[in-house]
C-alpha positions, 0 to 999 in steps of 0.5 A: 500500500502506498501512502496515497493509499492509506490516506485515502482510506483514512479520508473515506473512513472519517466520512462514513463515521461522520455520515453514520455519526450525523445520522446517531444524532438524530436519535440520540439528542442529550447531554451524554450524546453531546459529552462523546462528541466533544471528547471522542468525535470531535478530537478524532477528526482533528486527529485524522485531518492532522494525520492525513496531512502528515502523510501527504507531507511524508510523500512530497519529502518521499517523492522529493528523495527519490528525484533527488537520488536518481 
């Protein structure tokens, strides 16, 4: 697998959470719903968004390299 591979499957990921995550909310509508939000959804997608970045970053400085070393 290649990095642009893994990140893509972690973007598709985090969108279907979030799909499945918006349809929950429309059931579940309390203050524990609100208190998970904001201690596990909300970090996890700030999470995802940094790491993906990352790895988008990674195989720029990859791809950089293996110009430079040929």
């Amino acid at each position: 697998m290649t990095s642009g591979v893994g990140t893509v499957q972690l973007v598709d990921g985090m969108k279907k959470m979030i799909t499945k995550w918006e349809e929950t909310k429309a059931y579940w509508d309390d203050a524990v719903r609100r208190e998970f939000e904001q201690k596990f959804i909300e970090p996890l997608i700030s999470q995802i968004k940094t790491t993906t970045q990352a790895q988008e970053d990674l195989a720029r400085m990859m791809q950089a390299c293996y110009h430079d070393c040929k």
